[in-house]
N, C-alpha and C positions, 0 to 999 in steps of 0.2 A: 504494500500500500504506500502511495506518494504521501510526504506527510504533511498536515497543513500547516501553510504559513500563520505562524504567530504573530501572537496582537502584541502589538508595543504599548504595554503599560508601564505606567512608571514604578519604580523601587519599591517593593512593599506592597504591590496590588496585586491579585490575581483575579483568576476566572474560573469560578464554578458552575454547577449545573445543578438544578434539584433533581432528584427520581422523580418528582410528580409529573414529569412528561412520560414517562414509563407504566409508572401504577401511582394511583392516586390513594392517599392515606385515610383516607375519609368514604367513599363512594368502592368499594373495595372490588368490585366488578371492574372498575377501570383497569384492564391493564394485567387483570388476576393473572391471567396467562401468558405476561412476560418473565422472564428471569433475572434475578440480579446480576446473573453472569451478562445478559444483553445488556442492560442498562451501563454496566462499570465498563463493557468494551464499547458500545456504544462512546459513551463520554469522552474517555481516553482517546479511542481514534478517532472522535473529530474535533479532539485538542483543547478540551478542559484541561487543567489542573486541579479542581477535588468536584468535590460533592456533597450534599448535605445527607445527611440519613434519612430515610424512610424506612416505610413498613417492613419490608424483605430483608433488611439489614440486622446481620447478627451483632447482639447489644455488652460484647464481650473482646473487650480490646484483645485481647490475646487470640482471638480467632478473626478481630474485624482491619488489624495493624496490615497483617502478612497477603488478606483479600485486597484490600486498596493496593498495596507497596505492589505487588505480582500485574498492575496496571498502570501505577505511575501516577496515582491518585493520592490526594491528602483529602481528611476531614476539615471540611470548613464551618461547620457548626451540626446545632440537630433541635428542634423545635421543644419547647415543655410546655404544655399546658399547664395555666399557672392561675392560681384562685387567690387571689393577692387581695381582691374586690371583696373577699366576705371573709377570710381567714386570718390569722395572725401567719409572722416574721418567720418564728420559732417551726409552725407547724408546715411551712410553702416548705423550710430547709429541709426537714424531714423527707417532704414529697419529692425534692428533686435532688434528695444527695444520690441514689444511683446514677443515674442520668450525666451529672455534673460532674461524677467522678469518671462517668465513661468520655467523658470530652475532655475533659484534663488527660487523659492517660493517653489520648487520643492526639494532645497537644491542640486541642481548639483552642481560640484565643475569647472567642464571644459565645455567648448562649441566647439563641432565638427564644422569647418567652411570649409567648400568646395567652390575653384574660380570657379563661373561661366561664368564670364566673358571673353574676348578672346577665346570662344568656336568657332567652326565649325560651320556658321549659319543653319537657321532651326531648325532640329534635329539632334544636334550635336553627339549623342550617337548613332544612327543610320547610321555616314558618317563612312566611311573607317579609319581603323584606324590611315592611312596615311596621311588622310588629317587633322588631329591635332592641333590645331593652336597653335604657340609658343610665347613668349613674348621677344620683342625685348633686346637686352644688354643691350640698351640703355634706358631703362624703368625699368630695376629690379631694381636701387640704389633708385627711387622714390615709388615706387610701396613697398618694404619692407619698406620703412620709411612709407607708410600706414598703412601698415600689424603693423608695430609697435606701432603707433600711435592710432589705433583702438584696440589692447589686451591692452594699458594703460586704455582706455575709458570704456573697459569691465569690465576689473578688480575691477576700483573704483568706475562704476554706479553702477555693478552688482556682485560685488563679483565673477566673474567669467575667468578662465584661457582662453585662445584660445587655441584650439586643431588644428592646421593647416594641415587637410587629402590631404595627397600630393596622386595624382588619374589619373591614366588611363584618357588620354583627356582633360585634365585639366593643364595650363600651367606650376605644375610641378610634372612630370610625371616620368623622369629620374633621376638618383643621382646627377648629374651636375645640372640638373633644380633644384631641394630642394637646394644643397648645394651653389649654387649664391643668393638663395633667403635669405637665415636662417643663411649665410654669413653677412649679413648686417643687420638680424634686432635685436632688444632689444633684452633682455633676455625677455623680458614680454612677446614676442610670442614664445608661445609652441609649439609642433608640435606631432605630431598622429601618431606612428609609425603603418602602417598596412604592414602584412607581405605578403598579396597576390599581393596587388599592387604594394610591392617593387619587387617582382618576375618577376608575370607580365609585369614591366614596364624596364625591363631588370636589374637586379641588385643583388646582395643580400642584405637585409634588416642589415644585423650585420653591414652592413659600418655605414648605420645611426647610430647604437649603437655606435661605435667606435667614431665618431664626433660629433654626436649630443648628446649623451644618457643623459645630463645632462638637455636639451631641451625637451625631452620623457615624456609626460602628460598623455598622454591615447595610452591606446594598440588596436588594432584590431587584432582579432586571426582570418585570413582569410588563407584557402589551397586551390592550383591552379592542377587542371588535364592536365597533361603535355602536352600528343596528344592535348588536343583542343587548349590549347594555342600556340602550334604549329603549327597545322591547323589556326585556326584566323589568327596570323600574315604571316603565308606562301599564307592566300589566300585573304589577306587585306582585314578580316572581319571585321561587329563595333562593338563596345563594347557589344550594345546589343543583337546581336547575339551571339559572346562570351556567355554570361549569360543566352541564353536562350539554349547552346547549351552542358551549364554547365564546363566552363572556369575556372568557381569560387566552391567552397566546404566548408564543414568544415573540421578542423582540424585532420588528419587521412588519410581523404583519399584520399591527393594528393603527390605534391614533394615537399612540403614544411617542414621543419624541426624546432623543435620548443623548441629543449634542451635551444639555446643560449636565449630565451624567459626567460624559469627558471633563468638561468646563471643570465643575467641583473636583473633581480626583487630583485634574493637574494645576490646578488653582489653590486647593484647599489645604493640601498638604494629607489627604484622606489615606490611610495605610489600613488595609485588609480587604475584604473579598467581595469579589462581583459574581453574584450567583443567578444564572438566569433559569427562570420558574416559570411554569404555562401549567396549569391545571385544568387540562381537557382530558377529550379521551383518545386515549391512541388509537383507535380502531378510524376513527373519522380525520386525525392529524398524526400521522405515521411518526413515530418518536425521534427515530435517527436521522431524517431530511427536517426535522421540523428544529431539533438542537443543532446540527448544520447551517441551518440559514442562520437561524441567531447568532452563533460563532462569525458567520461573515458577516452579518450586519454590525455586530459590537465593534468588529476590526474595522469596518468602513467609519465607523463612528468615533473610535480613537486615531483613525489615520486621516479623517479629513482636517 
């Protein structure tokens, strides 16, 4: 195989890929019937440098080190559902010391932490996107001093940064949601800038840059297909209909624009990982042409 030309980024940056263009971690049908072994040759031969964890992935550094290294892969992080919203400090550390010590052992340098708490009961990715649940005013000055108080915890049990994915359904969803949270907490919590879900979530993503970029840990290079996200919210679909109806993409081939990405990394002084994520399904977006384009579209975006 010819190998592909590499993207010129600067010192300190790299470029990852999620599984979730493979198998989706949520909608478990997506993808059931690929393999981890496609997905890590996949990545590798169209010129990733890591990958984030998902479902298929065994959660034992001493079996997951020797699977990456046998393809030229590193761990660039791995998502925890985090209940930070309704819990105490003491009990979140509890819930994610396995986890945190498999990324440390792992050498991650951030941990992706998604609220799942204050969700839509049931199945909350499944209600209307209207029905959302938000988190009171009167909760965010407490609630951030958790959020803060737990990236201190992480940091110095585990060497590890909080990447805080602000997400579709999740109580902070909007600019004003992130911006009252990250308003008030330490510098110690990070935050995850994804550019689908700032879209998605009505916004443009550059504001984050503009107020937060000094906060900016980890990137998600996610592209949204305008019709569907138009449809969704016009016909207050859920999320995971959105995603099965391909809401989400990768980079290229939606309305997402990705120069100010370049801009902030070689502008900003930003050191760690570009991870590009599409949450569809393989069967209708073929995995390996669809992380392919991305790769050359990132590179035509760092080279122009």
């Amino acid at each position: 195989m010819i190998p592909r030309k590499a993207i010129a980024l600067p010192a300190g940056v790299r470029l990852a890929v999620s599984p979730l263009s493979w198998t989706n971690d949520v909608l478990e049908d997506l993808g059931a019937d690929i393999s981890l072994e496609t997905c890590l040759s996949d990545a590798a031969e169209t010129g990733y440098q890591g990958v984030e964890l998902g479902r298929k992935f065994p959660r034992d550094a001493a079996t997951l080190r020797p699977l990456l290294a046998s393809h030229g892969l590193a761990l660039a992080s791995g998502w925890h559902s985090g209940e930070l919203a309704e819990r105490g400090v003491g009990e979140e550390m509890k819930a994610v010391a396995r986890h945190a010590e498999l990324l440390r052992e792992m050498e991650c340098k951030v941990m992706v932490y998604g609220e799942v708490a204050m969700m839509t009961p049931g199945s909350p990715l499944d209600a209307p996107m209207s029905e959302r649940l938000t988190m009171p005013k009167t909760e965010v000055v407490a609630y951030a001093a958790r959020l803060t108080g737990f990236a201190k915890r992480l940091a110095g049990e585990y060497d590890l940064k909080l990447a805080y994915h602000h997400h579709l359904m999740m109580v902070a969803e909007t600019f004003d949601e992130i911006s009252d949270i990250f308003g008030r907490t330490g510098e110690e919590a990070g935050l995850l800038l994804d550019t689908g879900h700032a879209v998605a979530g009505g916004f443009d993503y550059t504001r984050l840059i503009e107020r937060f970029g000094d906060r900016i840990v980890h990137i998600h290079l996610k592209d949204v297909r305008g019709p569907v996200l138009q449809n969704v919210r016009a016909c207050d679909l859920s999320f995971n209909v959105g995603v099965r109806s391909g809401m989400f993409t990768v980079p290229g081939d939606g309305i997402v624009h990705f120069d100010p990405i370049a801009r902030f990394v070689r502008e900003n002084g930003y050191r760690g990982w570009l991870v590009v994520e599409a949450e569809q399904d393989p069967a209708l977006a073929p995995s390996r042409p669809a992380v392919a384009r991305a790769f050359d579209h990132i590179r035509g975006v760092f080279t122009g």
